[in-house]
C-alpha positions as CSV (number, residue, x, y, z in Angstrom):
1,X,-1.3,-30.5,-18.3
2,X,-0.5,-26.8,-19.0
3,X,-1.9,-26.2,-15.5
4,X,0.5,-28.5,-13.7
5,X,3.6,-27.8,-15.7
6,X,2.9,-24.2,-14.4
7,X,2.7,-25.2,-10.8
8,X,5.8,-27.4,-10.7
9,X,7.5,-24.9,-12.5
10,X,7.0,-22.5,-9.8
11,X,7.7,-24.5,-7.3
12,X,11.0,-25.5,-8.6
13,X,11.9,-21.9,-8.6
14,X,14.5,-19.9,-6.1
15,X,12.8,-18.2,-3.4
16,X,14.9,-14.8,-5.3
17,X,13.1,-15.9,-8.4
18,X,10.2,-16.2,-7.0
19,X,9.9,-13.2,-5.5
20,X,10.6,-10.9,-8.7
21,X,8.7,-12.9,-11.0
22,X,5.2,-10.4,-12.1
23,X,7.2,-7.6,-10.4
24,X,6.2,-4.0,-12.9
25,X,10.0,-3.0,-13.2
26,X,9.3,0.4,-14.0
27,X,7.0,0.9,-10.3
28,X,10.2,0.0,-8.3
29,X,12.6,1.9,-9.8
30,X,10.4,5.0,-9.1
31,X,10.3,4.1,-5.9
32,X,14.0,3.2,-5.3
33,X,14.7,7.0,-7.3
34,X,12.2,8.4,-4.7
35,X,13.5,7.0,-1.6
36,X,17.4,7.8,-2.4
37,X,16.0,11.5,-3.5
38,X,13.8,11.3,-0.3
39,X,17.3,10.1,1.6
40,X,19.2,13.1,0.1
41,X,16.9,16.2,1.1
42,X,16.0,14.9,4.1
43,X,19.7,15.0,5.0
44,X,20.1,18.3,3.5
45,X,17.6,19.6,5.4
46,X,17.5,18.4,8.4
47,X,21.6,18.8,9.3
48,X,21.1,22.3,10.9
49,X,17.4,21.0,12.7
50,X,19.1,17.7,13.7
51,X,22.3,19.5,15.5
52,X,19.9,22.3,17.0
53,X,17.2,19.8,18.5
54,X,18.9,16.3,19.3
55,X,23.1,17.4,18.9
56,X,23.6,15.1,16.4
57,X,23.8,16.5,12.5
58,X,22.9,13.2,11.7
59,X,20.0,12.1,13.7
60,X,16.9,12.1,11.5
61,X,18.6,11.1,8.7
62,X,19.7,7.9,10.8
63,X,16.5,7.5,12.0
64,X,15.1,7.5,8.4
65,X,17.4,5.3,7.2
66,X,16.6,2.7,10.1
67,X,13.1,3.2,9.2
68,X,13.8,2.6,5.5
69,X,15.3,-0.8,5.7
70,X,12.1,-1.4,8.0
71,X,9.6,-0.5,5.6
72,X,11.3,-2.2,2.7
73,X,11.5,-5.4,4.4
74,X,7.6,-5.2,5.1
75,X,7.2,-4.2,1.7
76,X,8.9,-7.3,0.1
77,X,7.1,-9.2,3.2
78,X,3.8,-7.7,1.9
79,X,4.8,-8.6,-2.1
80,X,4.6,-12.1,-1.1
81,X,1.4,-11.8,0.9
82,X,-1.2,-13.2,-1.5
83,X,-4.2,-9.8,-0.9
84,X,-6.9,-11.9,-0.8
85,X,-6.0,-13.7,2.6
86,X,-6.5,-9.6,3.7
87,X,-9.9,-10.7,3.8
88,X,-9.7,-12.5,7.2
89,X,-7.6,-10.2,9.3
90,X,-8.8,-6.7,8.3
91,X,-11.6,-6.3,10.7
92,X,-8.7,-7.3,13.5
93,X,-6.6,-4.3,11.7
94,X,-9.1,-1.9,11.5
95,X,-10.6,-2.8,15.1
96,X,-6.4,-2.2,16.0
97,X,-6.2,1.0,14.5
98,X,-9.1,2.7,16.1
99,X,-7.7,1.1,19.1
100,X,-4.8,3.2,18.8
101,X,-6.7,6.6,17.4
102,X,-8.3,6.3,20.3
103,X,-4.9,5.6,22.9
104,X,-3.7,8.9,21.0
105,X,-6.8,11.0,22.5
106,X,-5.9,8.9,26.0
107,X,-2.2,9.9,26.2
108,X,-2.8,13.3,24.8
109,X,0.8,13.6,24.1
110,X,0.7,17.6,22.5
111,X,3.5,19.0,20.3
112,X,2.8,21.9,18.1
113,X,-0.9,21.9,19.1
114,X,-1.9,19.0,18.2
115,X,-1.8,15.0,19.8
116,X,-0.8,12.9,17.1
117,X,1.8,10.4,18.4
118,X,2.1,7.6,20.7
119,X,5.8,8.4,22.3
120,X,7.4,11.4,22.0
121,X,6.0,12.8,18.9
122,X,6.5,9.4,17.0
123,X,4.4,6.6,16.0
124,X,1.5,8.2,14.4
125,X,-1.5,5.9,14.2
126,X,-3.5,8.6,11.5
127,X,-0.5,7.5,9.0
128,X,-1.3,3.3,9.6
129,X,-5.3,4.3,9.2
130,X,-5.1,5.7,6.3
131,X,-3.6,2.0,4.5
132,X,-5.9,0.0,6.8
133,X,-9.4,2.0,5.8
134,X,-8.0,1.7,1.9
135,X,-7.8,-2.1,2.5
136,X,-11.0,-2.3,4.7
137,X,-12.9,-0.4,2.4
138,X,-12.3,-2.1,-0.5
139,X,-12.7,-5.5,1.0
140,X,-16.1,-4.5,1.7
141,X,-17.2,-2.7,-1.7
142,X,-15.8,-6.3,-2.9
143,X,-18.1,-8.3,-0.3
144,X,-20.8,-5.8,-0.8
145,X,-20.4,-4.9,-4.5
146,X,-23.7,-6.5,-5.7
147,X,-25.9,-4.3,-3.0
148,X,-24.1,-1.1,-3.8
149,X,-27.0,1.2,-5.3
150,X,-29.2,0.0,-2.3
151,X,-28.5,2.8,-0.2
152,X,-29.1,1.3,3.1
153,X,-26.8,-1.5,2.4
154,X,-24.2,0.6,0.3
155,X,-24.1,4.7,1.1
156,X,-24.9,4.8,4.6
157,X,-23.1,1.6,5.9
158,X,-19.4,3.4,4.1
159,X,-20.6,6.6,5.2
160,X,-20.5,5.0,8.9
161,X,-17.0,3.1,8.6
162,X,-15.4,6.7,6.8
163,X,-16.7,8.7,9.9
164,X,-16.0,6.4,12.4
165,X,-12.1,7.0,11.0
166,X,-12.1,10.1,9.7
167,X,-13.9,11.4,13.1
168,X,-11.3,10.0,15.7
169,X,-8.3,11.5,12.9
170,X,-10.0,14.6,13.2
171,X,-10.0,14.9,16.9
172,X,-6.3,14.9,16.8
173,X,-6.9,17.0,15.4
174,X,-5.8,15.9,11.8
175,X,-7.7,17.7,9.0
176,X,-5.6,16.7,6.1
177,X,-5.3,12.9,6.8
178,X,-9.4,13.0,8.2
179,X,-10.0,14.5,5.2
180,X,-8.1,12.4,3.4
181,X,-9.5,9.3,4.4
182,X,-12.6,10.5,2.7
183,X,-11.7,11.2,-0.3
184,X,-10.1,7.8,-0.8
185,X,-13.3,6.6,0.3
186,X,-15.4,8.4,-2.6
187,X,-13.3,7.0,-4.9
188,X,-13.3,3.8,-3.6
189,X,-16.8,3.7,-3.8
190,X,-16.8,5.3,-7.6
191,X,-14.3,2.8,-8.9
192,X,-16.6,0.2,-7.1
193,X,-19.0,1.2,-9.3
194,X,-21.2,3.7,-7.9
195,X,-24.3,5.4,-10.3
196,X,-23.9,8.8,-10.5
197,X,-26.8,10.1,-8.1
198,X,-24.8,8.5,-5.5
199,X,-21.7,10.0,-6.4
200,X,-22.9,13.6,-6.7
201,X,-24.7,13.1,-3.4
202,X,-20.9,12.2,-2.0
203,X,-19.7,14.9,-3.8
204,X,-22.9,17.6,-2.1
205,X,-22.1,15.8,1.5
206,X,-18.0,16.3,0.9
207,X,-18.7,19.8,0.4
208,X,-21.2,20.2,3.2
209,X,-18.7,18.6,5.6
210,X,-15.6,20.6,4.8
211,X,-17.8,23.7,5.5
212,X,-19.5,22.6,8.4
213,X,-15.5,21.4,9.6
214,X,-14.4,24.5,8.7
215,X,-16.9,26.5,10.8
216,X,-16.5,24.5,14.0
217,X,-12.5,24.2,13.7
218,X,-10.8,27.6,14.4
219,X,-7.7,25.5,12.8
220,X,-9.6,25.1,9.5
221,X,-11.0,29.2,9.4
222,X,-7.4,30.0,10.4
223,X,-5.8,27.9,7.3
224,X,-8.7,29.0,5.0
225,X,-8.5,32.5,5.7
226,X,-5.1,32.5,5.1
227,X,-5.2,30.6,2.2
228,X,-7.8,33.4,0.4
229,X,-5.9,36.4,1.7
230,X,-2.8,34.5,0.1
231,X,-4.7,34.2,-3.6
232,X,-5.7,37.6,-3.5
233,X,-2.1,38.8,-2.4
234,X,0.8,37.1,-1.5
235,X,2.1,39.5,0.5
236,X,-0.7,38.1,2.8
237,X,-0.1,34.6,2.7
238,X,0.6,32.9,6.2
239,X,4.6,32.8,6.7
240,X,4.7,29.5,6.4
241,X,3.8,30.0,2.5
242,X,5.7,33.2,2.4
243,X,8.8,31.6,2.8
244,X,8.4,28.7,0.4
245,X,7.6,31.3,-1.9
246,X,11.1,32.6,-1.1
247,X,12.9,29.7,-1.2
248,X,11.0,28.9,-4.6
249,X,12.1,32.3,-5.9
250,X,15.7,32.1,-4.8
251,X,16.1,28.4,-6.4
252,X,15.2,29.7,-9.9
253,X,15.7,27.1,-12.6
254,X,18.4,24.8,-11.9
255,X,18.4,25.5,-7.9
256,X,21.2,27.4,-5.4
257,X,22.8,23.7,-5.1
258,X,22.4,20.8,-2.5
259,X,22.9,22.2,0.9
260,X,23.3,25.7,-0.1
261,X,19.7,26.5,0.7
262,X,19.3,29.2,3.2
263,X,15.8,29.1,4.2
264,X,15.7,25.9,6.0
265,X,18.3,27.7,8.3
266,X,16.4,31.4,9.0
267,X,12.9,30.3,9.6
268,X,11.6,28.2,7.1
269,X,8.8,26.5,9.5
270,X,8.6,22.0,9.2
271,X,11.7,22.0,6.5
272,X,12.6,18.6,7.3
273,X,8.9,17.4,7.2
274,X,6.2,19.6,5.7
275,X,7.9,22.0,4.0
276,X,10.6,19.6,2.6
277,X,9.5,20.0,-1.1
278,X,10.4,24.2,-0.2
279,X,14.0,23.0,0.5
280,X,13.6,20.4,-3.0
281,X,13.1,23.4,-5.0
282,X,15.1,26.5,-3.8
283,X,18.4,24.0,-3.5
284,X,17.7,22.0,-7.4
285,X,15.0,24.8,-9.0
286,X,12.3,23.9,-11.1
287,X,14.6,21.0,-12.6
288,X,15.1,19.1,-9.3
289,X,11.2,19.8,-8.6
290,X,10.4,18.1,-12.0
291,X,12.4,15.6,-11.3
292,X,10.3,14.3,-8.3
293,X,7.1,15.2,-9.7
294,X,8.3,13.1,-12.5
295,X,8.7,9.9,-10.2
296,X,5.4,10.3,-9.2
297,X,3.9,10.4,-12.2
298,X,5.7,6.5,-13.3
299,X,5.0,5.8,-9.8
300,X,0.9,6.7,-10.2
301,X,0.7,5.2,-13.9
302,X,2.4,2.3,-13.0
303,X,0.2,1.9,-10.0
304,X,-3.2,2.4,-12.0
305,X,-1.8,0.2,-14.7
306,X,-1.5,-2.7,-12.1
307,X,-4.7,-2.0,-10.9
308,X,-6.3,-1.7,-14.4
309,X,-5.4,-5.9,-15.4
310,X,-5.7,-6.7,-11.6
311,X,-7.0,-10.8,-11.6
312,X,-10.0,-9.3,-9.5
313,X,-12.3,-6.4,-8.2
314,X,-10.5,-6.6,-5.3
315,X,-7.1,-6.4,-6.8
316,X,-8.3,-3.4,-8.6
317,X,-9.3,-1.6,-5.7
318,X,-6.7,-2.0,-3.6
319,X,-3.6,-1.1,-6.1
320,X,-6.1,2.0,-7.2
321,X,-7.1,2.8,-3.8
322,X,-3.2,2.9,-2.2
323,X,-1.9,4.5,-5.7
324,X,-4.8,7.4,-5.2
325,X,-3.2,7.4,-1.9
326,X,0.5,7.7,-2.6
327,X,-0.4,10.4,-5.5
328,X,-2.8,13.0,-3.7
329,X,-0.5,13.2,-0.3
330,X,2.2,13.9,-2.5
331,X,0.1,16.5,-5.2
332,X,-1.5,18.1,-1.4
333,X,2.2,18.8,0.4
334,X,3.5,20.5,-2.9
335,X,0.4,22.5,-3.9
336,X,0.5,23.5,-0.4
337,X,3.6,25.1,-0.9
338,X,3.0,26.5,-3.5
339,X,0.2,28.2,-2.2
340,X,-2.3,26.3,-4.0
341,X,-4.5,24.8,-1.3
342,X,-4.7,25.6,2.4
343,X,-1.8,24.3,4.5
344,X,-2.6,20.9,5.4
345,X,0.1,19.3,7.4
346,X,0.7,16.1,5.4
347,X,3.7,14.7,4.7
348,X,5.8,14.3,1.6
349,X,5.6,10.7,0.4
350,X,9.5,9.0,0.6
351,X,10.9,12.3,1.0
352,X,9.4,13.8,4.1
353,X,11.0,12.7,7.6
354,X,9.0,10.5,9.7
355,X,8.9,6.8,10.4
356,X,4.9,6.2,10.0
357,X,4.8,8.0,7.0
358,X,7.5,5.9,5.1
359,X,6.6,2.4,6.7
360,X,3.3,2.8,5.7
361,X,3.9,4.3,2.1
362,X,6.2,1.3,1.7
363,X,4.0,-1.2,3.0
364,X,1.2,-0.3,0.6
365,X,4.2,0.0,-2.5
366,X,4.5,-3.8,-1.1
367,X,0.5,-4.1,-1.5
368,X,0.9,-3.2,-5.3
369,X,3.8,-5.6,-6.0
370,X,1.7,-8.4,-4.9
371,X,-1.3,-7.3,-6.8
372,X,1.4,-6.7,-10.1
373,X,2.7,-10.6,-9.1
374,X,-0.8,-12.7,-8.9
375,X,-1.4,-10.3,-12.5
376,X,1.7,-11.9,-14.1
377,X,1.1,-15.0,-12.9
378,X,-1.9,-15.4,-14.4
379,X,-1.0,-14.3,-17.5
380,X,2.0,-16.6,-17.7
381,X,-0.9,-19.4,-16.8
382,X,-2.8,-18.4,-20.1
383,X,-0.2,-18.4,-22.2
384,X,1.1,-21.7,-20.9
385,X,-2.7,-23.0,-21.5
386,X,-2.9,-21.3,-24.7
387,X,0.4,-22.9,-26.0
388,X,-0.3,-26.1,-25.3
389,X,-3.7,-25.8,-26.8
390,X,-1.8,-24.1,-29.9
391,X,0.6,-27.2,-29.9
392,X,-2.1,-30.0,-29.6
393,X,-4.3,-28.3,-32.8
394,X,-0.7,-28.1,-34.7
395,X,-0.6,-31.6,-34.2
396,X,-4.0,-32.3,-35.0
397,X,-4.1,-30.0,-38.2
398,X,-0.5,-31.6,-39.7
399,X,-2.6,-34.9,-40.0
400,X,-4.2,-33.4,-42.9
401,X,-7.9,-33.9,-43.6
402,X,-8.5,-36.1,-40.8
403,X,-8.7,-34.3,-37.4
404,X,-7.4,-36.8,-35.2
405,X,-4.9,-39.4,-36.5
406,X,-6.6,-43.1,-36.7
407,X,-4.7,-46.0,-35.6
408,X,-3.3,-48.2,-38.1
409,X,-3.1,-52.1,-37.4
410,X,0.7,-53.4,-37.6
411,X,2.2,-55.2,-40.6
412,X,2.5,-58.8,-38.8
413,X,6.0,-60.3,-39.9
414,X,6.1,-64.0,-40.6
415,X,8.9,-66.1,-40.7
């Protein structure tokens, strides 16, 4: 009875009611404070960049806000987009995506050294491959998860499918988002529930591969070497960090004030794309900068939250997986500026210009949602079973000592 109140219930509701019911409140207003933040540096930062390249102030923002109102239709599209039906289309989305890795190596389309895009330095599959190999890869920890210690059926198979991706990313080449991919896949695996000789033999081959990486990619000993000349003096760092360094000096506490920064106008190198966060804290200080990396951190617990009373395995790893995602692209870009890691390349998350970047950060926001919905759902489900089951022992327990009322036979009448 419970079970079928529920389901007429929900079927009488608005499709509007439908679609924020089991929505975590707190995840999308992070997200809506990241993309307005996002909208607000970009333009700030990409005015002077904008008129130089394309003669138009205005042009990235615009393009960013077109992209926007794509990715937050395919988000909402996404909410509604029950996961486990990703079951029978991700092998045609993975097989797509390396597909178009591979059509990037084809049309070897170069701008700043590297062949990344599809068309004129936009659409960037590495972006897209990054969601689909979270999905694909915990779709098949799910399917595989009783055969995961056997390492011939667990290790080497993932092993495989990350290099595979992470191999045709890297030939971009790509380091950050190659490297990315892998990580997400170790944890993937972990939260899968991986012993722990497996995961320190991911952790020995991780490290083994970002030497052997570095040692055959003059990119990687460039960045390295850099990056260890820059810890030992800063006054050696690579310009690109000596200049974020500047414009993080410059915006002290409470920042020079929006669109006052001079930096993204003498050289600062990427500033409305990599170096974004440079512009975020010489222009608002350390306030504005805590203010994002406060969004983040709602945007990351509410994600793992999600994940942690997920209805399945599979829910779990997905909302962990593309939260993981979200948090460590954004934790890279701004220790990289910083001068905390070697540069890597990677993009702000809702800040940073660029179409792929945002669509597909917005699409996997979308992922969670739907994984936050089928949670509430079921909850509303047991508590629906459990009150009627509450109401029917009420009834049973108000009859005193007998636990189920007896009939009684009707007084005849005579007259």
């Amino acid at each position: 009875m419970g079970t079928r109140t529920f389901v007429n219930e929900r079927m009488t509701l608005s499709p509007a009611k439908r679609l924020g019911r089991g929505v975590d409140v707190l995840l999308v207003l992070s997200v809506v404070g990241l993309a307005v933040f996002g909208l607000i540096m970009l333009y700030s930062a990409s005015f002077d960049f904008s008129f130089n390249e394309f003669g138009s102030p205005t042009y990235m923002f615009s393009r960013q806000v077109r992209w926007l109102g794509i990715g937050i239709l395919l988000a909402a599209g996404l909410s509604l987009f029950d996961y486990h039906h990703w079951r029978r289309v991700v092998v045609f989305a993975m097989l797509g995506t390396i597909v178009l890795l591979a059509a990037v190596l084809f049309i070897n389309e170069i701008r700043l050294g590297a062949s990344r895009s599809l068309y004129e330095g936009s659409y960037q599959p590495s972006e897209v491959a990054k969601l689909i190999s979270i999905i694909y890869i915990a779709i098949w920890l799910y399917a595989k998860r009783d055969f995961l210690h056997d390492i011939s059926l667990g290790l080497i198979p993932l092993g495989v499918i990350l290099g595979i991706i992470g191999g045709l990313i890297y030939l971009q080449p790509d380091l950050s988002a190659a490297g990315t991919v892998l990580v997400l896949g170790g944890l993937l695996f972990f939260l899968a529930g991986a012993d722990l000789k497996q995961i320190v033999f991911i952790l020995i081959l991780a490290v083994f591969m970002g030497w052997v990486i570095v040692q055959v990619s003059a990119t990687g000993q460039e960045r390295v070497t850099s990056f260890v000349a820059g810890l030992q003096d800063p006054t050696n760092a690579s310009y690109h960090v000596q200049r974020s360094f500047e414009a993080v000096v410059k915006g002290g506490f409470f920042g020079v004030g929006l669109g006052q920064a001079d930096t993204k106008l003498t050289g600062l190198p990427f500033a409305p794309t990599d170096s974004i966060f440079a512009v975020v804290t010489e222009e608002l200080g350390l306030f504005g900068a805590l203010l994002l990396m406060s969004l983040y951190a709602v945007l990351v617990w509410r994600g793992l939250a999600i994940a942690r009373r997920a209805p399945d395995m599979l829910g779990t790893l997905l909302a962990s997986g593309v939260t993981f995602w979200i948090g460590i692209e954004a934790l890279i870009n701004m220790a990289v500026m910083v001068g905390l890691m070697p540069f890597a390349g990677n993009a702000l998350p809702f800040v940073s210009a660029g179409g792929s970047n945002l669509v597909s950060t917005l699409a996997a926001i979308g992922i969670i949602l739907n994984v936050s919905r089928q949670s509430g759902e079921n909850v509303r489900k047991e508590e629906k079973d459990r009150r009627s089951f509450s109401a029917v022992a009420d009834l049973r327990r108000g009859d005193g000592r007998r636990s189920v009322p007896r009939p009684r036979r009707s007084r005849r009448t005579h007259v």
